[in-house]
MIDOSE-1310 file (N, C-alpha, C; in nm, 2 decimals, decimal comma, always signed):
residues 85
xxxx	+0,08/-0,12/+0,00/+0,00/+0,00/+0,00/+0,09/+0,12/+0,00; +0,02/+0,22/-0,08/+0,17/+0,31/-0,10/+0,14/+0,41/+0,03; +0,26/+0,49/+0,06/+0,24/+0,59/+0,15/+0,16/+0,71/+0,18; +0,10/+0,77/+0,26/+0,03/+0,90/+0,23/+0,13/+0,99/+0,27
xxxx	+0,13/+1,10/+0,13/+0,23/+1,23/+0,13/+0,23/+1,27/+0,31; +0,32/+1,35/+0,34/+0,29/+1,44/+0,42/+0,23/+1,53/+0,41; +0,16/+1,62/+0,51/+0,04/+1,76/+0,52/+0,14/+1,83/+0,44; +0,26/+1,89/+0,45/+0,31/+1,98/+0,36/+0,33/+1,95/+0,20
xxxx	+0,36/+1,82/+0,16/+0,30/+1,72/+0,04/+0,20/+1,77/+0,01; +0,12/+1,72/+0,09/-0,02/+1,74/+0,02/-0,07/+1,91/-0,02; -0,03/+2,00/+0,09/-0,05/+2,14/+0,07/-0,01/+2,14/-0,02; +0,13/+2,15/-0,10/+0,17/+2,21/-0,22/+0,14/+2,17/-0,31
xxxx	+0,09/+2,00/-0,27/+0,05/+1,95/-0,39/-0,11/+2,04/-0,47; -0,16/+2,05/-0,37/-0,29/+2,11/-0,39/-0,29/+2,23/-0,42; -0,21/+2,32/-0,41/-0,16/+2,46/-0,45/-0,12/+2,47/-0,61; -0,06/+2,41/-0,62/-0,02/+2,34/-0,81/-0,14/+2,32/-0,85
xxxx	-0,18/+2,19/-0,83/-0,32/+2,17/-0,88/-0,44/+2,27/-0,93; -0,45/+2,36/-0,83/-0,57/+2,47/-0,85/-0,47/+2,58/-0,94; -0,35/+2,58/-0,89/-0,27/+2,67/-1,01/-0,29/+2,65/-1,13; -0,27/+2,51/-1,18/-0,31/+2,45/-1,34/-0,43/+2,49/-1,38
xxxx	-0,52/+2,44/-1,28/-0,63/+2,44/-1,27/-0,69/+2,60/-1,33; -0,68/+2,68/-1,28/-0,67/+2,84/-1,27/-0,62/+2,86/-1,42; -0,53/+2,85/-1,44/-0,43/+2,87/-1,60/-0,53/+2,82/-1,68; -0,54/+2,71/-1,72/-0,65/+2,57/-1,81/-0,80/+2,68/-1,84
xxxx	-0,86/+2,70/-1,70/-0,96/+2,79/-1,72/-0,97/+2,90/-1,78; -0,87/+3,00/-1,75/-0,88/+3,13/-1,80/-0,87/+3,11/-2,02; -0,78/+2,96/-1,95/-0,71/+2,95/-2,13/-0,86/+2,96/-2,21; -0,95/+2,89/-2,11/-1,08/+2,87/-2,16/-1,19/+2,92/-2,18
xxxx	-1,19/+3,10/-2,17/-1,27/+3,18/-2,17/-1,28/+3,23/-2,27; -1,40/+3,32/-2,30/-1,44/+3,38/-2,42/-1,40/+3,52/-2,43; -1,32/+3,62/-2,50/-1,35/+3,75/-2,51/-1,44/+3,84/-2,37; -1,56/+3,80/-2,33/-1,59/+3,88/-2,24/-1,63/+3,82/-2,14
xxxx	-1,54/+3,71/-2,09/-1,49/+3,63/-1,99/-1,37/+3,71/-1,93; -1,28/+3,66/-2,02/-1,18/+3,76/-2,00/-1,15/+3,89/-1,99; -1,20/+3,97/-2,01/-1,21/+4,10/-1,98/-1,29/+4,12/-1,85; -1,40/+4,04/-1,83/-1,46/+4,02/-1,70/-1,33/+3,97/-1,57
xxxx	-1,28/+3,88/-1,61/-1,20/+3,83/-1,53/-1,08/+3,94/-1,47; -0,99/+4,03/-1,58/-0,93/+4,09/-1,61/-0,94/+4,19/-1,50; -1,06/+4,25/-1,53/-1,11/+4,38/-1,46/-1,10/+4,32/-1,27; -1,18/+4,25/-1,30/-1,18/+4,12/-1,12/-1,07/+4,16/-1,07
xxxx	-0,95/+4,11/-1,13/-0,87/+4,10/-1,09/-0,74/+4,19/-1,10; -0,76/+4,28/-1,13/-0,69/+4,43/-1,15/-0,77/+4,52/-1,02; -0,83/+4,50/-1,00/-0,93/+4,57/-0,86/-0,82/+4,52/-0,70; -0,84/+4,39/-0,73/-0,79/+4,31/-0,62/-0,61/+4,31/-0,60
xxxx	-0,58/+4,34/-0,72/-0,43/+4,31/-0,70/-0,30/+4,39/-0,57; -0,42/+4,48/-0,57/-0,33/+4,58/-0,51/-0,39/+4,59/-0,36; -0,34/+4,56/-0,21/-0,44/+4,56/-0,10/-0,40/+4,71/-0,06; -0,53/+4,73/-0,04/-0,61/+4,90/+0,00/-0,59/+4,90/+0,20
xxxx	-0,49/+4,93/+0,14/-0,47/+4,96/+0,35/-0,50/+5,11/+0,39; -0,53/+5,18/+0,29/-0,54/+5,31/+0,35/-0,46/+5,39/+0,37; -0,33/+5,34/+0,31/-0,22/+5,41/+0,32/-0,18/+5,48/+0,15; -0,14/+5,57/+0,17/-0,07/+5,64/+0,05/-0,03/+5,56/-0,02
xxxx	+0,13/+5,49/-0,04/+0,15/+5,37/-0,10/+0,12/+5,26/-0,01; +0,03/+5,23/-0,06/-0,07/+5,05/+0,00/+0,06/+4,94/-0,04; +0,09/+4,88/+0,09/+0,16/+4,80/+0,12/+0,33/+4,83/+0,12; +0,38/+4,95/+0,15/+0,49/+5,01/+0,17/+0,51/+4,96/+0,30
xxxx	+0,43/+4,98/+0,37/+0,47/+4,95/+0,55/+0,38/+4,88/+0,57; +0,41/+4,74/+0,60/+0,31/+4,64/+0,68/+0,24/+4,66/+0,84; +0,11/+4,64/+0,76/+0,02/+4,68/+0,89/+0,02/+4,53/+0,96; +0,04/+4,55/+1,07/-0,01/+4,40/+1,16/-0,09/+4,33/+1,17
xxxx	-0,09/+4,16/+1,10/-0,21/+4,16/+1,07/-0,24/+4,13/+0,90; -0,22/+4,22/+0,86/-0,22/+4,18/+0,69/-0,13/+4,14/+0,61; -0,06/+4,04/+0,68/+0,05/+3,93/+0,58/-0,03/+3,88/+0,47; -0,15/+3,76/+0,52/-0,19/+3,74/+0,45/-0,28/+3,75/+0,30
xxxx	-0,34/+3,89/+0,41/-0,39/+4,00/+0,26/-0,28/+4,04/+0,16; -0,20/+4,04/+0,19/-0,10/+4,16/+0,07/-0,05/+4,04/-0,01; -0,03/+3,88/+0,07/-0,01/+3,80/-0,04/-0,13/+3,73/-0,15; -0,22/+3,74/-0,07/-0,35/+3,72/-0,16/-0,34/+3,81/-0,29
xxxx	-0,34/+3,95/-0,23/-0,33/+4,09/-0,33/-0,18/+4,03/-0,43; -0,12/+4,00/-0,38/+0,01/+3,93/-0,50/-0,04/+3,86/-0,58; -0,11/+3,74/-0,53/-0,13/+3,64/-0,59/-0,23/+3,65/-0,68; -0,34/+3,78/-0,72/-0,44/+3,86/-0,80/-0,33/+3,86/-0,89
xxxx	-0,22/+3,92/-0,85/-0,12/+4,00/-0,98/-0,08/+3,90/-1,07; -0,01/+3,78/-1,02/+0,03/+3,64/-1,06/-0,08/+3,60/-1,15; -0,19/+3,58/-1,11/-0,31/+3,55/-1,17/-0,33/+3,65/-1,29; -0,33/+3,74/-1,28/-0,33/+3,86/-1,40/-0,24/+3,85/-1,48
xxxx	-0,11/+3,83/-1,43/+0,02/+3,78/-1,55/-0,03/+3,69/-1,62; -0,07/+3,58/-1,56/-0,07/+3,44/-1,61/-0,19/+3,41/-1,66; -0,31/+3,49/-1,66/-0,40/+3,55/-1,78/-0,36/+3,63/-1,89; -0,28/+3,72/-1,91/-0,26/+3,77/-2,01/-0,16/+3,72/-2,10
xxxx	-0,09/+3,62/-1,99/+0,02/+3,50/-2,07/-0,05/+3,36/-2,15; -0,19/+3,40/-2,09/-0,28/+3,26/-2,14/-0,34/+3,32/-2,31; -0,38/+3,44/-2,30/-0,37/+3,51/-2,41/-0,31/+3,57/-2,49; -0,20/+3,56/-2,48/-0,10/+3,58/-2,60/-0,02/+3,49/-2,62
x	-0,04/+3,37/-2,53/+0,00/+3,25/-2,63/+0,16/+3,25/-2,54
């Protein structure tokens, strides 16, 4: 019987997965999917702390927001990398 991954195994593995997953889909959209998506995610990329430049100085507390807010951007790359091929 084969092994079961470790929890950090399995986390990354499932991180990839929905990454592919994520990529495949966008690849899969129509014209005004995309642009829908686009906009989505151009809103989100950037976390709104209320500061002049948003995310210059880490507010305590929002580690995880500003990487989320990164990972909008990633996602935005890697849609407009799914559209131009």
């Amino acid at each position: 019987m084969a092994q079961e991954p470790d929890p950090s195994t399995q986390q990354e593995a499932a991180v990839i997965a929905r990454q592919r997953l994520m990529r495949r889909l966008m690849e899969l959209l129509d014209a005004e999917g995309v642009r829908q998506l686009e906009s989505w995610l151009r809103e989100r990329q950037v976390l709104s702390d209320g500061q002049e430049d948003p995310g210059a100085v880490m507010v305590e507390g929002l580690e995880v927001e500003l990487a989320v807010a990164q990972e909008y951007g990633a996602l935005l790359q890697a849609l407009d990398q799914a559209r131009t091929g």
